[in-house]
C-alpha positions as CSV (number, residue, x, y, z in Angstrom):
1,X,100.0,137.6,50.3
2,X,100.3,136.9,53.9
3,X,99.8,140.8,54.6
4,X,97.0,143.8,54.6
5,X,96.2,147.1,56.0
6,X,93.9,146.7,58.6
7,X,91.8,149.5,60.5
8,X,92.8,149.5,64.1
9,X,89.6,150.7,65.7
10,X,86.6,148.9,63.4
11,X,88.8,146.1,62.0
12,X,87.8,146.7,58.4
13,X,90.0,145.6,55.6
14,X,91.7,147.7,52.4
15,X,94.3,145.4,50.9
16,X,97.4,147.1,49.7
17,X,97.2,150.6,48.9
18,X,99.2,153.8,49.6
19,X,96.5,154.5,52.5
20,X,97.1,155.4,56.0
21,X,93.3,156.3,57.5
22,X,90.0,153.8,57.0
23,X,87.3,155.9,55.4
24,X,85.1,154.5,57.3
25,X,85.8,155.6,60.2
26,X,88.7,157.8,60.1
27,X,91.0,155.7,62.4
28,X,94.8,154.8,61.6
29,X,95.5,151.3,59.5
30,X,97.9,148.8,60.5
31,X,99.4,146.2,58.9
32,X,97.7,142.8,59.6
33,X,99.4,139.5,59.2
34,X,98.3,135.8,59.0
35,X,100.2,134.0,61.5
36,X,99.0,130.6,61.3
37,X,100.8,130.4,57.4
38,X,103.7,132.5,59.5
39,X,103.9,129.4,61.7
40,X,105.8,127.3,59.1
41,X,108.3,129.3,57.3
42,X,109.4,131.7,60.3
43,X,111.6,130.1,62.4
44,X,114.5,130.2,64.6
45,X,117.1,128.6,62.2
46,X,115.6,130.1,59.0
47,X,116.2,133.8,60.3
48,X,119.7,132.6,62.1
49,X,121.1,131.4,58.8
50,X,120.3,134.9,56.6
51,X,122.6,137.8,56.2
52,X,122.8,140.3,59.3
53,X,120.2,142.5,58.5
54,X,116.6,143.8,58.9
55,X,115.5,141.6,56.5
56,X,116.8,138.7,58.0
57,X,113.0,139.1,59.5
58,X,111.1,139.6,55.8
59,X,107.7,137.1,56.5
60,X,107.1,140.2,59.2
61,X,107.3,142.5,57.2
62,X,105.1,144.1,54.6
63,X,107.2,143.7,51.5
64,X,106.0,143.3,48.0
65,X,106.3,140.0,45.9
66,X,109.0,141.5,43.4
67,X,110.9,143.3,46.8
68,X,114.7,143.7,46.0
69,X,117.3,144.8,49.0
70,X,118.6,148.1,48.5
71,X,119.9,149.0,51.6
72,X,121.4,146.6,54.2
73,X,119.8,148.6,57.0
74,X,119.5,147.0,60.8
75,X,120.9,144.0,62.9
76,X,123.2,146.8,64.9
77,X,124.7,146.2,68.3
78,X,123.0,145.5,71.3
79,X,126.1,146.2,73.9
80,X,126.6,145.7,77.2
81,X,127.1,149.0,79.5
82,X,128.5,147.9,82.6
83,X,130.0,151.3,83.5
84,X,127.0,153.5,82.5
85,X,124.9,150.6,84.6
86,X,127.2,151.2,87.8
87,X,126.6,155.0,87.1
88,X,122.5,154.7,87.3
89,X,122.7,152.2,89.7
90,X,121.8,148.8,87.5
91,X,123.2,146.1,87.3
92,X,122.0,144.4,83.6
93,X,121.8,147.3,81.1
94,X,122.2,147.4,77.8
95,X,122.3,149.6,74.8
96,X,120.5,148.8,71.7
97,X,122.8,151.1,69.1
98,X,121.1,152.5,66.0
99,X,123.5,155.6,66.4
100,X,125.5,153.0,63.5
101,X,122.7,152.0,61.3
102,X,123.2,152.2,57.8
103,X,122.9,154.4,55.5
104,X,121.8,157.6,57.6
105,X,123.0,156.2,61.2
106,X,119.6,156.4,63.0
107,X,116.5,154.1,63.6
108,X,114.8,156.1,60.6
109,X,116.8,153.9,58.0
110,X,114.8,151.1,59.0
111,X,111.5,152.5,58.5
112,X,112.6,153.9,55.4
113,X,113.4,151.0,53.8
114,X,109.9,149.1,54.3
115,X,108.3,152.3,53.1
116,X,110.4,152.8,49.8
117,X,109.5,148.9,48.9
118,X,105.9,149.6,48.6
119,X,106.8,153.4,47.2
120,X,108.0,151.6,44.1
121,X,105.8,148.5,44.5
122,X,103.1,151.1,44.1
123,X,105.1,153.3,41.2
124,X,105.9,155.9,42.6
125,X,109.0,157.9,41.1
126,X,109.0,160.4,43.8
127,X,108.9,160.3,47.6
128,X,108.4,162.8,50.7
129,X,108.1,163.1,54.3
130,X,107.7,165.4,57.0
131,X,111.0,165.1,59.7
132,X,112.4,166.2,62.2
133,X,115.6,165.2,61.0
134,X,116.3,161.6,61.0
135,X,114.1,160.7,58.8
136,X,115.1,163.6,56.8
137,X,118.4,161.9,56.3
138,X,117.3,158.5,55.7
139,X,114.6,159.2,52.8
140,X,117.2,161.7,51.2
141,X,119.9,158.8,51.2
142,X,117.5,155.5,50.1
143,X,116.0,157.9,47.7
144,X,119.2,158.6,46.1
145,X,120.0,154.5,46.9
146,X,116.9,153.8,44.6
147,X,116.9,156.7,42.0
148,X,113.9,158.4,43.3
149,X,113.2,162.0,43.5
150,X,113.1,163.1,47.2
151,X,110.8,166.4,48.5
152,X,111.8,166.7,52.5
153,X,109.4,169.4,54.6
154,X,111.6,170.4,57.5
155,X,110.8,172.5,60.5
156,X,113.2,175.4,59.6
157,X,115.0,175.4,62.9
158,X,116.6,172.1,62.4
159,X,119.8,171.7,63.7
160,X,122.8,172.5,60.5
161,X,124.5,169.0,60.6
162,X,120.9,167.0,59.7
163,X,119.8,169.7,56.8
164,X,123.2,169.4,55.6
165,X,122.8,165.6,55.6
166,X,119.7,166.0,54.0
167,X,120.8,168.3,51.1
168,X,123.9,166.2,50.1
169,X,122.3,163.4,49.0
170,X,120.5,165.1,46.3
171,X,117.0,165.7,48.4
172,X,115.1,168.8,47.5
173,X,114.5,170.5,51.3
174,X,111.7,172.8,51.6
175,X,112.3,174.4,55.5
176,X,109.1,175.9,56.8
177,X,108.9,178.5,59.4
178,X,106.6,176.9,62.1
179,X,107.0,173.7,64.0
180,X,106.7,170.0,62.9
181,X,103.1,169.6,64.2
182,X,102.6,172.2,61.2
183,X,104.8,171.2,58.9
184,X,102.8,167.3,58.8
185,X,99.5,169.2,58.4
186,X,101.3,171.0,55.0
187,X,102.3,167.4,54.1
188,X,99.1,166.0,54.2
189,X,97.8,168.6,52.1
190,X,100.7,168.2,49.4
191,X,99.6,164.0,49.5
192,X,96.4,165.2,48.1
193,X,97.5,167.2,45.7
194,X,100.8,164.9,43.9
195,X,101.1,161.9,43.1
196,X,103.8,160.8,45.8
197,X,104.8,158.4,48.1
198,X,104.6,160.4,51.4
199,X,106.5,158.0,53.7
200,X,105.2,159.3,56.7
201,X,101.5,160.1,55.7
202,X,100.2,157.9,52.8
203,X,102.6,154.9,53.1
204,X,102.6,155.6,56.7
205,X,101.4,151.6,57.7
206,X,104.1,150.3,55.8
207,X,106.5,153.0,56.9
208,X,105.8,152.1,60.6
209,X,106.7,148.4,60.5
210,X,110.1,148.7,59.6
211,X,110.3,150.0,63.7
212,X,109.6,146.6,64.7
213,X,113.0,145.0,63.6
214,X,114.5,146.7,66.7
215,X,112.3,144.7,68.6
216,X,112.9,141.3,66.7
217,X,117.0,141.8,67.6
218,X,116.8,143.0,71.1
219,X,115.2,139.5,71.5
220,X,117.5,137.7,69.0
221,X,120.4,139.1,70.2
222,X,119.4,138.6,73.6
223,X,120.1,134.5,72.7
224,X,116.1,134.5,71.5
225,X,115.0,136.0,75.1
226,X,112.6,138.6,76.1
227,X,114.2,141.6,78.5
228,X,112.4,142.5,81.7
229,X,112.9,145.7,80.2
230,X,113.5,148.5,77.6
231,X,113.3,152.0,77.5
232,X,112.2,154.0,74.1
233,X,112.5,157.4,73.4
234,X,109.1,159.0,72.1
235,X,108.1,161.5,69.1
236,X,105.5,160.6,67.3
237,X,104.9,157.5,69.3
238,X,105.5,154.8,66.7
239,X,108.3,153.3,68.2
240,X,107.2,152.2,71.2
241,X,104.1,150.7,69.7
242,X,105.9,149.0,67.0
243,X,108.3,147.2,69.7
244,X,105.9,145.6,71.7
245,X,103.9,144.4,68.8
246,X,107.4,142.7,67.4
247,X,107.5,141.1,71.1
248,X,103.9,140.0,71.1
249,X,104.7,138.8,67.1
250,X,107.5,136.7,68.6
251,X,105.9,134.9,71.2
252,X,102.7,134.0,68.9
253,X,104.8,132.2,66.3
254,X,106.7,130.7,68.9
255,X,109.9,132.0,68.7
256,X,110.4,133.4,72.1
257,X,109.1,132.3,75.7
258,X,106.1,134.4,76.7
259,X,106.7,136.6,80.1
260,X,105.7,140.4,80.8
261,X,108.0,142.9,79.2
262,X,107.7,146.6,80.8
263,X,107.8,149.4,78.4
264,X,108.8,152.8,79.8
265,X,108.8,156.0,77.7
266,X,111.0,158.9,77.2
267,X,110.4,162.2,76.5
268,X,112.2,166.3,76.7
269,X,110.5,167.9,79.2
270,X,110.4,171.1,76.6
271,X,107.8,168.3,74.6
272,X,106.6,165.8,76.5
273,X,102.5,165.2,75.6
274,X,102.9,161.4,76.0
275,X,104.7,161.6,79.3
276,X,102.3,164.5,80.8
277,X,99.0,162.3,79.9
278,X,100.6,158.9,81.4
279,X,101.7,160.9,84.7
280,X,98.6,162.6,84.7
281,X,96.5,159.5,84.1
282,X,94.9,160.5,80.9
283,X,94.0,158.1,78.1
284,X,94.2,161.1,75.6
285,X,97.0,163.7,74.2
286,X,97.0,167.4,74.9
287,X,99.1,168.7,72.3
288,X,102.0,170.7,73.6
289,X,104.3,173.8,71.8
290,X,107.7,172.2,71.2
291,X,110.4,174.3,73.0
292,X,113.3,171.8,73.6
293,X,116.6,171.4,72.0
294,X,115.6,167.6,71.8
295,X,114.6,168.8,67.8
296,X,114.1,164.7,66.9
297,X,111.7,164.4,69.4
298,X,109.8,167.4,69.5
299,X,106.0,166.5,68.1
300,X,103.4,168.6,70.0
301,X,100.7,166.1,68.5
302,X,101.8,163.1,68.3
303,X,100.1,160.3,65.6
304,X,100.7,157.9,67.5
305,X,100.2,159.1,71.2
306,X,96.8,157.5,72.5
307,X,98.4,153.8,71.6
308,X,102.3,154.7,72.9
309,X,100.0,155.6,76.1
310,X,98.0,151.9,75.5
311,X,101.3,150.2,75.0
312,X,103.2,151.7,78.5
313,X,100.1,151.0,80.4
314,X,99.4,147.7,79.7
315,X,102.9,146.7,80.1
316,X,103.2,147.6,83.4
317,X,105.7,150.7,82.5
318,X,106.2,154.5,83.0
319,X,107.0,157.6,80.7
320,X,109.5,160.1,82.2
321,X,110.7,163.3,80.8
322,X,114.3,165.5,81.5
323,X,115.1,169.5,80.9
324,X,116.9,170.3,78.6
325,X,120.3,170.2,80.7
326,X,119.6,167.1,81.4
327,X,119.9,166.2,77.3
328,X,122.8,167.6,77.5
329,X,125.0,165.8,80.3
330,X,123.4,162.5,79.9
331,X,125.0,162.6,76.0
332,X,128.0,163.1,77.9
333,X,127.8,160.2,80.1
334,X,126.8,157.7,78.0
335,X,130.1,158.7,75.5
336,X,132.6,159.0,78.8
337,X,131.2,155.6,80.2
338,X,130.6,153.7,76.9
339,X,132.2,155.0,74.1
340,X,128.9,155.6,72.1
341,X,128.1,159.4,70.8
342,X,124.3,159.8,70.7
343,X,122.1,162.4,69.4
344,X,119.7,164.3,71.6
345,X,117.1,161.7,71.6
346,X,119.7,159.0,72.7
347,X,120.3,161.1,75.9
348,X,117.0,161.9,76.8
349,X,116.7,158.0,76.9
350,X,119.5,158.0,79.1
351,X,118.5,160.7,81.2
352,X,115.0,159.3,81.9
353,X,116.1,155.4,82.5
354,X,118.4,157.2,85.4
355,X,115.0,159.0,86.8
356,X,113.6,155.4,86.5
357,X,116.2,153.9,88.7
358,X,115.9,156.5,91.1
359,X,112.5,155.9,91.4
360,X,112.5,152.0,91.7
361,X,109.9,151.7,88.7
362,X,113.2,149.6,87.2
363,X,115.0,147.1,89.4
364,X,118.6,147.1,89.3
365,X,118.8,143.1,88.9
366,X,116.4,143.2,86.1
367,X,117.7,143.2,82.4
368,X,117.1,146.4,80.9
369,X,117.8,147.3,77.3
370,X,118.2,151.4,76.5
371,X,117.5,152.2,72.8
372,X,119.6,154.7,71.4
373,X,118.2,155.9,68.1
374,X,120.7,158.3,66.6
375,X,124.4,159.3,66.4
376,X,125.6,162.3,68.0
377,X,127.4,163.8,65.0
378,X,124.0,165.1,64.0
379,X,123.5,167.4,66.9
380,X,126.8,168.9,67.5
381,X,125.4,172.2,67.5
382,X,124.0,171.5,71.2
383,X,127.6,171.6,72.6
384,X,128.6,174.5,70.7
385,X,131.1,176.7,73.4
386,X,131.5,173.5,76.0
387,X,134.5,172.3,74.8
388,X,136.9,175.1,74.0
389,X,140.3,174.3,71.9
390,X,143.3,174.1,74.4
391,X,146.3,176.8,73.2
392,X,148.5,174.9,71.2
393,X,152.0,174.0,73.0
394,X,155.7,173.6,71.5
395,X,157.1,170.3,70.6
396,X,159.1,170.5,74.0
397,X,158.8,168.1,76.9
398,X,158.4,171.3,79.6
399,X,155.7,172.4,77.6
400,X,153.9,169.0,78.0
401,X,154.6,168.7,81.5
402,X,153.0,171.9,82.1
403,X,150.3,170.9,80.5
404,X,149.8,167.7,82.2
405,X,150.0,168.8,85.2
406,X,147.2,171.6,84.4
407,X,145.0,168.4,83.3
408,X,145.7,166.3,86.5
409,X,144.0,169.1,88.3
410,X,140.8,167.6,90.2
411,X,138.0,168.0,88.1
412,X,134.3,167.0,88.8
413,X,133.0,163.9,87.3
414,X,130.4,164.0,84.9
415,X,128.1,161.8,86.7
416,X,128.0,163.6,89.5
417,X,127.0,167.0,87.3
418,X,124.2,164.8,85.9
419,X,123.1,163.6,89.7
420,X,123.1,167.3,91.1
């Protein structure tokens, strides 16, 4: 097997095995590949010629020997954004769109999918997770894809539309009255005491590579180029991590020209520990009390915060954070200049790549790719009294022209809410 979980501090070894800390030491594993037997099959051509999916990319991936596709999950649209790019002032931006990926339309599905191939590599007949709502969705879906029971431990203020997507598939949904910071710490407890494939605790090395696929299309899709740029939104901190290391995977197996990549950050200001540390020039996490309506992305502690703070330093990058009202109007923008409806997470991406303009940490000639992680159908509760139904009128014309003419009225243009 060209694979193992590898200890990230001491370097020591543990095979394959539903494991996610070295007992040695107590650091996080990560997978660990051998790249000098990747050097032959993985090429160019080889992935070009597969179906138009995540596993288009499987010699990267920690699959079993006996894997079988379940889900078609991944290869979604990187888009051009010329008139969100004239709005922030860029002039190469791009929008790498998980708000369509299958089943569960967010990033989450692809995750999910590398984790459920070692649930039942390893035989388990039930799987869990902690979530904050995406991944909610997407283990309750695959679960019901693969015929696997599904436990999902949710903050109990998560937003309607994502329990609801949760509970229709089948999932059992235990919501807990405290935030997600305590809701993981139940979850680790519960993987001590059953027998299941925790997706985001014991398989959580396996789990985490499936984030890397949105780094192997940017760069496929980008004509097998690396951007100048890309902007991530951050949670637990995974993401970001998992990106760069698909870059760095690239350019060692010779599959993309080496040059520097800069990796900015994006946070809520209601919960922004990774954001506050990198600002305030800290190497470590102070965890922070969640109060955002960015629910997706509000982690006080987050796993994976000390290397999301590695990764944006040593790429040269930034993390930025925006309020709340910020979320809010950016969602807008990017649906009245693109077309695309993002969740909360999608605009705080949005939000903070416009701060990055403003500030000059991002050049407007450079090429700059934003990802958007979930679909605004989700979190529809956040506009909930914004956009009021109109009276109905009569099927006559004088009732139409009235109404037109109410509607050519000057109104103020959403960027320029957003700007003041």
């Amino acid at each position: 097997m060209s694979y193992e979980l590898r200890c990230r501090e001491c370097g020591k070894s543990w095979g394959n095995q539903p494991l996610s800390i070295c007992e040695d030491c107590f650091s996080p594993l990560e997978v660990a590949y051998d790249y000098e037997w990747l050097r032959g099959p993985v090429t160019r051509e080889r992935i070009s010629a597969r179906a138009p999916n995540m596993w288009r990319y499987a010699e990267l991936l920690p699959l079993p020997q006996n894997f079988r596709l379940t889900v078609p999950a991944g290869f979604t649209p990187l888009l051009p954004a010329p008139r969100l790019a004239q709005s922030l002032g860029a002039k190469t931006l791009l929008l790498k769109n998980d708000a369509v990926c299958l089943p569960s339309l967010s990033f989450k599905d692809r995750v999910v999918a590398v984790a459920l191939a070692q649930a039942r590599n390893f035989g388990f007949d039930t799987v869990a997770c902690s979530s904050t709502g995406n991944l909610a969705n997407a283990v309750a879906a695959q679960a019901a894809r693969n015929g696997l029971k599904a436990w999902i431990f949710i903050p109990a203020d998560l937003e309607p539309a994502k329990i609801l997507g949760t509970q229709v598939f089948g999932a059992k949904v235990v919501r807990i009255a405290g935030s997600y910071d305590q809701v993981n710490r139940l979850c680790s407890q519960i993987a001590d005491e059953h027998p299941w494939g925790f997706v985001n605790v014991n398989l959580r090395p396996y789990y985490a590579e499936g984030s890397k696929t949105v780094g192997f299309e940017i760069a496929e899709q980008l004509g097998w180029r690396l951007p100048d740029n890309v902007v991530v939104p951050m949670a637990g901190g995974s993401l970001i991590t998992k990106i760069k290391k698909a870059f760095d995977e690239l350019v060692l197996l010779g599959l993309v020209e080496p040059k520097p990549v800069k990796i900015f950050g994006a946070q809520a200001t209601g919960c922004s520990p990774i954001s506050t540390a990198v600002k305030a020039g800290n190497a470590e996490i102070e965890p922070q009390k969640p109060a955002t309506l960015a629910r997706s992305l509000a982690i006080g502690n987050p796993a994976d915060g000390h290397y999301a703070i590695k990764t944006i330093r040593s790429s040269g990058g930034w993390a930025e954070d925006i309020s709340d009202p910020e979320v809010v109007e950016s969602i807008q923008l990017l649906a009245q200049t693109e077309g695309v409806f993002t969740e909360t997470a999608g605009g705080v991406t949005v939000g903070c790549a416009r701060k990055l303009y403003q500030q000059g940490r991002i050049r407007p000639d450079e090429t700059t790719v934003l990802c958007i992680t979930g679909n605004g159908l989700k979190t529809t509760d956040i506009f909930a009294g914004k956009y009021e139904a109109e009276e109905p009128i009569r099927p006559k014309m004088a009732d139409f022209a009235a109404r037109l003419e109410r509607t050519l009225e000057p109104q103020r243009p959403i960027q320029e809410s957003v700007e003041a």
